[in-house]
N, C-alpha and C positions, 0 to 999 in steps of 0.2 A: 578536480573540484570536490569539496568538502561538503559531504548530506547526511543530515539529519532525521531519524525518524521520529515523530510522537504517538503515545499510545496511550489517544483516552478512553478510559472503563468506565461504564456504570453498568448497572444490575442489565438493564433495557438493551444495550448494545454497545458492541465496539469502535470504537472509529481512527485510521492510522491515516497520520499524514506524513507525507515525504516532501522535505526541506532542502532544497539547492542552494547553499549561497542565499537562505533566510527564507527562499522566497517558496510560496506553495507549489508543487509539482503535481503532485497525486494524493488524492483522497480516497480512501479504500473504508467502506461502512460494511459493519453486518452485525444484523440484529436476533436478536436471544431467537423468536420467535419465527424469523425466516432466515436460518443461515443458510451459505451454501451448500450444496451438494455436489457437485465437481470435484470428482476423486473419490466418491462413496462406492464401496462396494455392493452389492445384493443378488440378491439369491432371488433371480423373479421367474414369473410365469407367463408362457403366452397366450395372449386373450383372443390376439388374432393376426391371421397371415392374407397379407395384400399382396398378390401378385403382379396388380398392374401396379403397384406403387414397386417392387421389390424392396417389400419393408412388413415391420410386424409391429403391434401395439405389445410392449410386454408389464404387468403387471409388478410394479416393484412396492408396493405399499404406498406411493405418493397420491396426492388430489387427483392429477390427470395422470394417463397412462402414459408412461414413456414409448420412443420412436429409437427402432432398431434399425439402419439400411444395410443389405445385403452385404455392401462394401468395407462394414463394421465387424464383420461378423469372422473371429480368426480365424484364418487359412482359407477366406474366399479371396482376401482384397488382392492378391497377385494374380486370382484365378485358379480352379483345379484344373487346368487344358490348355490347350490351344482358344476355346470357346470363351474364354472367359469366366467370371463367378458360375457355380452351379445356381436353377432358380432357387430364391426361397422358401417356395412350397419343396422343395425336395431336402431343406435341410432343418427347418422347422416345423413343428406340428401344434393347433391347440392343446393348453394345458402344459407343455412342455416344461419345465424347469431345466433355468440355467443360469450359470454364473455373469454376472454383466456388470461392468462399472459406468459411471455420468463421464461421458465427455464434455455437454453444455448443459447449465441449470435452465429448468425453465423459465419463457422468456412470455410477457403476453398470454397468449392464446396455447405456444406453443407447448407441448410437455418437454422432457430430460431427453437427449441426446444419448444413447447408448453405444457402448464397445463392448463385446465377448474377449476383445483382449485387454487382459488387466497388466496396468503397471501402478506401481508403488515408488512413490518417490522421497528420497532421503534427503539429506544436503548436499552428497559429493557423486550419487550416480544414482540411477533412475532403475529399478528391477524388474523385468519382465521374465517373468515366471514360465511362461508357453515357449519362447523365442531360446536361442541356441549361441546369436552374434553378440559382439562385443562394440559397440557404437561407442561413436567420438560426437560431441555440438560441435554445430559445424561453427559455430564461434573461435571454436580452434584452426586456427587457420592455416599451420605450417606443422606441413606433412609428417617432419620427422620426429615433433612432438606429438604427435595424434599416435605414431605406430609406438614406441616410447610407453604413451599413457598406456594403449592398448593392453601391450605385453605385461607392465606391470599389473594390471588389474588381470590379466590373464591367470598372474604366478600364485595371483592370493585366491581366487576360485577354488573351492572344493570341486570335488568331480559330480557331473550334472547337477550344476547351477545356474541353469539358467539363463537367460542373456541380460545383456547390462548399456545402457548407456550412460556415458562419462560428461557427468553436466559440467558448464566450462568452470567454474570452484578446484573439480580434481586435478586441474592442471600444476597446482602449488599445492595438494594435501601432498603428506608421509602417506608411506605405506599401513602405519597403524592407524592414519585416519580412515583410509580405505577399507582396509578390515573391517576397521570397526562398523563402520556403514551397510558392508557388506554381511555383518553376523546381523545387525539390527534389521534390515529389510526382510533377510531370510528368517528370522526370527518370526515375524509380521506376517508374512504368507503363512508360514505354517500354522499360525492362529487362526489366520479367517477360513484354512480350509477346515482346521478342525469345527469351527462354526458350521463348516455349510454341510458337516454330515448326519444325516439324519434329521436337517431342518427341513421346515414346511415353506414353500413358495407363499406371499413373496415376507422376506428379511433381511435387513442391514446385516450384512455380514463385518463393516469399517468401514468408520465415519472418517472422513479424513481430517486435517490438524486444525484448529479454529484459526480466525482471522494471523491474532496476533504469533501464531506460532508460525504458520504460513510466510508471515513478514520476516522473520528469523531464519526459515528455512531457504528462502528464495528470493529476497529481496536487499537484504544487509550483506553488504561487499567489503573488501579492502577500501574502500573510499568514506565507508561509513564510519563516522567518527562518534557518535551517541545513540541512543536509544532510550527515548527517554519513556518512562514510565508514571502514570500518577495514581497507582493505585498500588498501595504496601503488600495487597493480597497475590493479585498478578503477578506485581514486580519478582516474588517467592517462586510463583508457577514456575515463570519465563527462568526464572535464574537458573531453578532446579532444571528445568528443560536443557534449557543450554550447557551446563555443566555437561550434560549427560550424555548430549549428542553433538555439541559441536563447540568446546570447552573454548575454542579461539576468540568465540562471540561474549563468550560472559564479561569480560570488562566494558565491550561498552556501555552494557544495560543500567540505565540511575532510574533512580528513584525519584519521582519530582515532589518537594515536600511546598513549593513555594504556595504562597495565600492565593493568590488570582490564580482560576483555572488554567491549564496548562494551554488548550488550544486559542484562548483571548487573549494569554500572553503574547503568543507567537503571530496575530494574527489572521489564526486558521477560521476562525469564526466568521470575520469578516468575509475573507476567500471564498467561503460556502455558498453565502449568500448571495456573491458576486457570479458564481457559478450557473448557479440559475434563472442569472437573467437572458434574456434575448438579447439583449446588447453589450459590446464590451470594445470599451474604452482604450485606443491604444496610447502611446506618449504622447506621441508627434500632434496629437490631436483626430486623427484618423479613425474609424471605428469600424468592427465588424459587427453583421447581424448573423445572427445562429438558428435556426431555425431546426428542428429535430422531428420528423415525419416519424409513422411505422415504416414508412420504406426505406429512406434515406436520411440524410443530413444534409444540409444546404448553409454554406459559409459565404458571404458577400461583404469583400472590402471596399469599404469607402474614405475617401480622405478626408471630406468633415469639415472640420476647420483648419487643415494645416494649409497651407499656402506654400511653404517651401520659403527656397532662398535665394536661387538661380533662376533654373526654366521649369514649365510642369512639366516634361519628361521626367527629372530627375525628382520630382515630387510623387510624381506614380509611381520611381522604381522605391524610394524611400520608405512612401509608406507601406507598397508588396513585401521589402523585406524584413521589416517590423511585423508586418501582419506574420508573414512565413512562423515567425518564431512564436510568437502568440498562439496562433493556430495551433502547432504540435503540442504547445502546454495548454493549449484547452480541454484537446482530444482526450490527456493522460488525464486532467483534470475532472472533466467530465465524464471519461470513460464512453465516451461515444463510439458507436460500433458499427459493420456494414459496410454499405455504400456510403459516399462522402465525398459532395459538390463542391470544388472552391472557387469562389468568380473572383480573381484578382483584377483590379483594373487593369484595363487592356492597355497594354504595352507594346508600340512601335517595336522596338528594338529586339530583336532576336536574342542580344548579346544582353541583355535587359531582362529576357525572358527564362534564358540559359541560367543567370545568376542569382534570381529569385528561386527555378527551380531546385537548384544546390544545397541554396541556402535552408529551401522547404526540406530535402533529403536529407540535410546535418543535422536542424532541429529534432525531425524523427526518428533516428536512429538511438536518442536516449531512450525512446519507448521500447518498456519490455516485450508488450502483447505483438502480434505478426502483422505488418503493414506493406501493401502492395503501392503503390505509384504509378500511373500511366504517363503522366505528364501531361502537358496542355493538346487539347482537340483542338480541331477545327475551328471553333466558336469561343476558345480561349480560355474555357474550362480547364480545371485540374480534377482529376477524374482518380479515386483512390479508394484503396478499402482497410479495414483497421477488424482485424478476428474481432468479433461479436464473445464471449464467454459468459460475460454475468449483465443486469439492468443496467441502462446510464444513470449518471447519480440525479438525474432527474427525477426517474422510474422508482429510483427508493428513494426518495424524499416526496416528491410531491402525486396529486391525482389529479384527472380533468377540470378542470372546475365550474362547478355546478351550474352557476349560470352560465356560461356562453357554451357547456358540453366541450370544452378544448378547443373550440375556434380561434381565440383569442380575440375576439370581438362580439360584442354585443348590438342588437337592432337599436337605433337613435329613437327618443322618444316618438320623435316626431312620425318615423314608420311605424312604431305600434300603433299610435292615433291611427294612423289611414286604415291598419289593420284591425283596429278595434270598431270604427266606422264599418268597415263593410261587416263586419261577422255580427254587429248590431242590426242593419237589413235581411242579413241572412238568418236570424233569430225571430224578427218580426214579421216576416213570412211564411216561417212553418209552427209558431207558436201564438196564440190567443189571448197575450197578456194585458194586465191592466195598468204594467207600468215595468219598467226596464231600470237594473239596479247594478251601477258599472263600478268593481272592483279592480283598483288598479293601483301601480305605482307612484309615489308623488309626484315625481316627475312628469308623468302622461297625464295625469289628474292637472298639472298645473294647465300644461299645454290646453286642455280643453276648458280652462275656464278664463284664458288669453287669446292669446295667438289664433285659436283653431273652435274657439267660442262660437262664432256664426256657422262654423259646418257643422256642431252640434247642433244648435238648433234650429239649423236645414232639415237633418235626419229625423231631427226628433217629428217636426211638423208634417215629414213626408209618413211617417210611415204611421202618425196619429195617436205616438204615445209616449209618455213623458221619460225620458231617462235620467236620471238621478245619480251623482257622480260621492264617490267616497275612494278617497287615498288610504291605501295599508300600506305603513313602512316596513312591513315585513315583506310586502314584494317586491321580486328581483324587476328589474325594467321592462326582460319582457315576459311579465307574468301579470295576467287579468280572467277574471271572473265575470259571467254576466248572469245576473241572479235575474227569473222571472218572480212577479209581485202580481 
């Protein structure tokens, strides 16, 4: 199948989308002012060591302090012993300086993820500088291709170089692409260490490739047939880029000169917006709800309006297997990460259940990021996790908002009335006024000069002082004021 990527610029930020057969797959954003960090090297310090956590805050010049785990840390994660890791009080000390790369960007609350083991990644293999092996993806599958690549990559090694994993791309590079990859990676280590001698804790020693280069390096395959570009300055970088390092890529990269922005063309715009709603619409008529926690995600399919055409069995498996396929282009769509609920209608049929789950495993195996499956529980749940690495595009596009605080719901007028009634009593009991002056929303304002009229001027008579009603359209519904007069 034939995919397309687009790659719109402005000053503010980048934004790539990946095109299936027209359709939106994956959206990938990163903005001038918070890009990622994942793959950055530095030179940090440690601010402090937790033993009962077996972890250490280490100081890399970021907002919050990055989290180091013991298990992170080279030549613990196998163990020095029989015993397992040594602790980390015995191999870290405050103030410490040491070399660390981001395995995750910060997420929430959370800071950067750290490794002491660094690897550097190219387009045809992966260099790890500390390590001695010569690794195969395990995407390669057949053995005698794997020892094959191995050996070849062995013959173009200089002596202590390193170790290498062969991302699945080298399986079809020449030996001069290999080289070349392998002078350029090595080339790159020897820079950042020349950086980190004689520097001061903490400092970026290498930033890693921005978005769009990233997309060039690890995302654009044999199956990519364009790349499109709508910025003349970019389109230059990328060109030069590619030329330079993986010359195979340079034709497909265009230039888009057309009048209408390039993502309205394609309707990526549209997509975005469809993205972040809580609801989404399948063909058949069927629809799921999405709902995205700090903990989890929670996915619930419903049939809706479809009614089918036979029997409802065959209407529930219908629309599970429409949903299956949805579901895995939302994931990549939204970039949702973690834990991940899916309540498919509950299905009789074993044989029903078997071939929705299949059909949920082919959908996801186009995703690049690492996904586990349990299959169905007990309770008819599908129980899954999807690696976590950067925000869902929720997370960078939208914030809580302001009035419901992220509930998604707001109090109905008619309970702030009752709430505004009693904290009017509770006002008039501990204050000596000569009259009560109720700032509220129109709404709540209407309700008490209607509907809820007579229990105002119950209270007003009970507690023996006049209360005086005024609407502000600047407040949110449930936002009120009680002024003493």
């Amino acid at each position: 199948m034939s995919e397309e990527f687009l790659i719109n610029f402005t000053p503010q930020e980048t934004r790539v989308a990946l095109l299936l057969q027209g359709i939106v797959q994956e959206l990938h954003i990163e903005r001038t002012n918070g890009r990622g960090i994942v793959g950055n090297v530095y030179l940090g310090r440690v601010v402090r060591v937790l033993p009962g956590m077996q972890s250490a805050f280490i100081d890399v010049g970021l907002e919050r302090t990055a989290f180091l785990h013991v298990g992170d840390i080279w030549g613990e994660k196998s163990g020095s012993g029989n015993d397992g890791p040594r602790p980390i009080e015995r191999i870290l000390s405050e103030g410490q300086q040491l070399m660390v790369q981001v395995l995750k960007d910060p997420i929430g609350t959370k800071g950067a993820r750290l490794s002491t083991q660094i690897s550097i990644a190219g387009r045809l293999l992966v260099y790890l500088p500390q390590e001695k092996h010569i690794g195969i993806s395990q995407r390669i599958e057949d053995e005698a291709s794997r020892e094959q690549l191995r050996e070849r990559i062995q013959q173009l090694l200089p002596e202590e170089a390193g170790g290498y994993i062969a991302r699945t791309v080298a399986e079809t590079a020449s030996d001069a692409e290999l080289a070349t990859d392998i002078a350029y990676l090595r080339r790159l280590w020897s820079e950042i260490r020349h950086r980190s001698t004689g520097a001061l804790a903490p400092v970026m020693l290498h930033h890693d490739l921005t978005l769009a280069q990233r997309v060039l390096r690890d995302l654009v395959t044999h199956d990519t047939s364009r790349v499109q570009i709508d910025s003349r300055e970019n389109f230059q970088k990328l060109s030069a880029f590619a030329h330079e390092y993986m010359p195979q890529l340079a034709p497909l990269l265009a230039h888009y000169t057309g009048e209408r922005p390039l993502f309205d063309l394609n309707g990526v715009e549209d997509e975005i917006q469809r993205a972040l709603a809580r609801r989404v619409d399948l063909k058949s008529g069927g629809y799921l709800i999405m709902d995205q926690t700090e903990a989890m995600t929670t996915i619930d399919v419903n049939t809706g309006g479809f009614v089918g055409l036979r029997n409802f069995d065959d209407t529930i498996f219908k629309t599970n297997l429409e949903a299956a396929q949805t579901i895995a282009r939302q994931l990549r769509l939204r970039n949702l990460g973690g834990i991940i609920v899916v309540d498919f209608i509950d299905m009789e049929s074993a044989e029903h259940r078997n071939a929705v789950l299949t059909e949920f495993n082919k959908a996801l195996a186009r995703d690049h990021t690492r996904i586990t499956v349990n299959g169905f529980t007990a309770l008819g749940l599908v129980e899954m996790t999807r690696k976590r690495t950067r925000e869902s595009l929720a997370h960078v596009l939208c914030e809580p908002c302001p009035t419901c605080g992220g509930r998604g719901e707001i109090k109905t007028a008619r309970t702030m009335a009752y709430e505004i009634l009693r904290e009017l009593l509770r006002e008039a009991r501990q204050f000596d006024a000569r009259e009560f002056r109720l700032l509220a929303a129109p709404a709540v304002i209407d309700l008490f000069l209607d509907e809820e009229s007579q229990a105002m001027a119950m209270l007003s008579d009970f507690i023996g002082k006049p209360v005086s009603l005024h609407a502000e359209p600047s407040y949110t519904q449930e936002q009120f004021d009680i002024v003493l007069l």
